[in-house]
Residue frames as a rotation matrix with the C-alpha (Angstrom) as fourth column:
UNK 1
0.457 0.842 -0.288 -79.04
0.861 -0.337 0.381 45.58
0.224 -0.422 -0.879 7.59
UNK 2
0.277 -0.281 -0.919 -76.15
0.435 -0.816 0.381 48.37
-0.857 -0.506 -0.104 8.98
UNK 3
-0.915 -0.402 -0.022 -75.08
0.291 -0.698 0.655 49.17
-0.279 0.593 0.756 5.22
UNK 4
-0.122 0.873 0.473 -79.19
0.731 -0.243 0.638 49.86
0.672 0.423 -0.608 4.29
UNK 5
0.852 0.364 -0.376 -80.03
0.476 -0.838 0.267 52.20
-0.217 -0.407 -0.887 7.44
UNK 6
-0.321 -0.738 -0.593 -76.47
0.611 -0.640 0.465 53.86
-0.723 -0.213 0.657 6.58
UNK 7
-0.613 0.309 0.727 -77.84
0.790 0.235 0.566 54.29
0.004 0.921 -0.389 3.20
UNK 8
0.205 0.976 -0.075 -81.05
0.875 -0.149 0.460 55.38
0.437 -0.160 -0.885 4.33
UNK 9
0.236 -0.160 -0.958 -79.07
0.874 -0.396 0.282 57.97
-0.425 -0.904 0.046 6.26
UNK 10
-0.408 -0.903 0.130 -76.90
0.605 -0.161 0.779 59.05
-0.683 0.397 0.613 3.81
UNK 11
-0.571 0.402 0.716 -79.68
0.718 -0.178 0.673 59.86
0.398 0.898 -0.187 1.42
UNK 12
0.242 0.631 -0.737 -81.76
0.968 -0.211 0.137 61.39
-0.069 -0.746 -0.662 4.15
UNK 13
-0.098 -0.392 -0.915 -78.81
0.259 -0.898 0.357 64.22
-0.961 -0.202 0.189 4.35
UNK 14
-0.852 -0.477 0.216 -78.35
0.425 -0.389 0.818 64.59
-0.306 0.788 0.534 1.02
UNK 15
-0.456 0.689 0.563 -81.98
0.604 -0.225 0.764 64.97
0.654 0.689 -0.314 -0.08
UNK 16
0.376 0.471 -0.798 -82.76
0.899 -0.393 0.191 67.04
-0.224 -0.790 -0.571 2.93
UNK 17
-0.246 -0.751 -0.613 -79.75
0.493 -0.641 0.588 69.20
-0.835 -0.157 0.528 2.12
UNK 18
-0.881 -0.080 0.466 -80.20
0.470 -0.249 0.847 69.67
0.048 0.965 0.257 -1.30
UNK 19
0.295 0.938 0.181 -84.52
0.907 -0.334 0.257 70.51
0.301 0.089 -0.949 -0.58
UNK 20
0.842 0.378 -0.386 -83.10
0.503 -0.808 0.306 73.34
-0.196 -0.451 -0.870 1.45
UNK 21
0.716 -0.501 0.487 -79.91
0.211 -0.510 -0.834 74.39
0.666 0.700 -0.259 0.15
UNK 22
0.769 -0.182 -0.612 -78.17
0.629 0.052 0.775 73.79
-0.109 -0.982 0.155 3.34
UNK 23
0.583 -0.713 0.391 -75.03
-0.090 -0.534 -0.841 75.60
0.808 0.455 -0.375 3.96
UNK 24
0.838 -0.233 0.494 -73.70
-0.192 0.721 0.665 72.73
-0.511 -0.652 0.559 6.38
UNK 25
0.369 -0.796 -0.479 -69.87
-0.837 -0.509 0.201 72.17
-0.404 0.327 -0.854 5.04
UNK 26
-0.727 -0.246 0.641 -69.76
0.131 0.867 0.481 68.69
-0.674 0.434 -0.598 3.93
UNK 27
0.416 0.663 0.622 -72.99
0.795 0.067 -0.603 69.21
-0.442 0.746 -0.499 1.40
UNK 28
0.764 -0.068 -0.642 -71.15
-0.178 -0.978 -0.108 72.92
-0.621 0.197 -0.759 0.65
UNK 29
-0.250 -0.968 0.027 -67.98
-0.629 0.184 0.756 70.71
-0.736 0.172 -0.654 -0.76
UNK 30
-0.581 0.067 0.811 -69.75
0.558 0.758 0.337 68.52
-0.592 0.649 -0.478 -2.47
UNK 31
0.729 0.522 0.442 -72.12
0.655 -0.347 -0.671 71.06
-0.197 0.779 -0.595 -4.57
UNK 32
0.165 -0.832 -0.529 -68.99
-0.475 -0.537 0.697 73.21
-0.864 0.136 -0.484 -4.91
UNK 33
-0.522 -0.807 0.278 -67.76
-0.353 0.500 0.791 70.30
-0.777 0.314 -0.546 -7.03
UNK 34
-0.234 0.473 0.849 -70.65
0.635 0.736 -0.235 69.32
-0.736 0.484 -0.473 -8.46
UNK 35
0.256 0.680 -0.687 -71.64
0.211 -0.733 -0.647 72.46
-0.943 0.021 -0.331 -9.36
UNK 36
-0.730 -0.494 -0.473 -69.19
-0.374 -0.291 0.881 72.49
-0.573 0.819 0.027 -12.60
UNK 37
-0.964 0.136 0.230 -70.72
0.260 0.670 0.695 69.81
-0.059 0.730 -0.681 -14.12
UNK 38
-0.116 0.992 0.042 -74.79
0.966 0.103 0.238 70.57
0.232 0.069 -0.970 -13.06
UNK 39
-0.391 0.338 0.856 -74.67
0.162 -0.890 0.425 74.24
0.906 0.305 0.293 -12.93
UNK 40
-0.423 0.746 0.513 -77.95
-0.845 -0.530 0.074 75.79
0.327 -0.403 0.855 -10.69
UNK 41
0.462 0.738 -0.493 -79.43
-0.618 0.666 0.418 72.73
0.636 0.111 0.763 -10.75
UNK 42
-0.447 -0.831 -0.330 -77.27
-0.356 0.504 -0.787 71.35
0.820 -0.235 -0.521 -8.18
UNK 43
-0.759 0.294 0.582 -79.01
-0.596 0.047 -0.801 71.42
-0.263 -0.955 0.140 -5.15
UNK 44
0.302 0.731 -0.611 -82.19
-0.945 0.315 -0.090 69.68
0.127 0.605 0.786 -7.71
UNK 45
-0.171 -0.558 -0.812 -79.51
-0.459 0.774 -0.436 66.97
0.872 0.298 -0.388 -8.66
UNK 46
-0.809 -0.560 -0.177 -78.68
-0.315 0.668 -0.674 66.05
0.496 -0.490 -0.717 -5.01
UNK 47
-0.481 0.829 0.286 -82.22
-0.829 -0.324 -0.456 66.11
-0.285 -0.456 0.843 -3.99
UNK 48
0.582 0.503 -0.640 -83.45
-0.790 0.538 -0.295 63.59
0.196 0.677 0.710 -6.57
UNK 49
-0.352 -0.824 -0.444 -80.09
-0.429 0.564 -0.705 61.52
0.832 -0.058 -0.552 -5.71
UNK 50
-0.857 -0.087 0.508 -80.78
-0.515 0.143 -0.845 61.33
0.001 -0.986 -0.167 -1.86
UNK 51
0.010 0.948 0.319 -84.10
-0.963 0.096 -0.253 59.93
-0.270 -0.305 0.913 -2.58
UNK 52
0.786 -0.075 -0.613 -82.74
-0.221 0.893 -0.393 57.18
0.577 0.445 0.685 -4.59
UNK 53
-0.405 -0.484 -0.775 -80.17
0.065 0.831 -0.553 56.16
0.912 -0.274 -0.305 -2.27
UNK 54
-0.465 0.588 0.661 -82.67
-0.679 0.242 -0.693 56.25
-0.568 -0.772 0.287 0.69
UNK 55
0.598 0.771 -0.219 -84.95
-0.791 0.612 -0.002 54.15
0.132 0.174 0.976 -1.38
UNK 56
0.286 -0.652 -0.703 -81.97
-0.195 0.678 -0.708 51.52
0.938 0.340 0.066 -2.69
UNK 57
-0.648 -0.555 0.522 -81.05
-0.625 -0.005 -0.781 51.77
0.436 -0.832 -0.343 1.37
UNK 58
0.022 0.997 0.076 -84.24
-0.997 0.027 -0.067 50.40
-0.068 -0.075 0.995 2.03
UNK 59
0.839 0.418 -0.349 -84.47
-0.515 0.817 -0.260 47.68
0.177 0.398 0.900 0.01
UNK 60
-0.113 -0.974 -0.196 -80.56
-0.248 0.219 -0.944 46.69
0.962 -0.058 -0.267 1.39
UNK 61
-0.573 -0.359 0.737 -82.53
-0.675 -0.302 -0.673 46.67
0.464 -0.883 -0.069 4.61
UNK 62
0.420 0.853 0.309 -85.10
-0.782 0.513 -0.354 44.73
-0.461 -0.093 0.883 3.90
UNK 63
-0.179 -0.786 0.591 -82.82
-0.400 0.607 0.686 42.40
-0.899 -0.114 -0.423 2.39
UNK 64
0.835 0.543 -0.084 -84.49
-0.336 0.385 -0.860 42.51
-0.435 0.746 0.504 -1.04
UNK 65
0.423 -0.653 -0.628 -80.93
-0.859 -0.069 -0.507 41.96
0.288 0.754 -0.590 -2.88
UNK 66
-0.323 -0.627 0.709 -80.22
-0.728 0.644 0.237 38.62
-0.605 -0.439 -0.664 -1.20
């Protein structure tokens, strides 16, 4: 149950960050880095991420994987 709502957290920032393009210094380090590989499209990338590990948090909370 505490690694799903981290999860759930984790994705939360990321796909929050990424919708708005934060410019919060832990999401600024990681699209820094990412940015080599995904270009512009970074901020797209972590968006689409954070939703899938909020979802996958979820279901880690609901215990679907037991």
């Amino acid at each position: 149950m505490l690694w799903g709502i981290v999860m759930i957290a984790v994705g939360a920032f990321l796909s929050i960050s990424g919708f708005l393009k934060s410019e919060f210094v832990i999401y600024k380090v990681l699209a820094a880095r990412s940015k080599i590989l995904w270009g512009e499209n970074v901020h797209i990338f972590y968006a689409v991420v954070g939703i899938l590990v909020a979802i996958v948090g979820i279901l880690f909370a609901v215990d679907v994987f037991k």
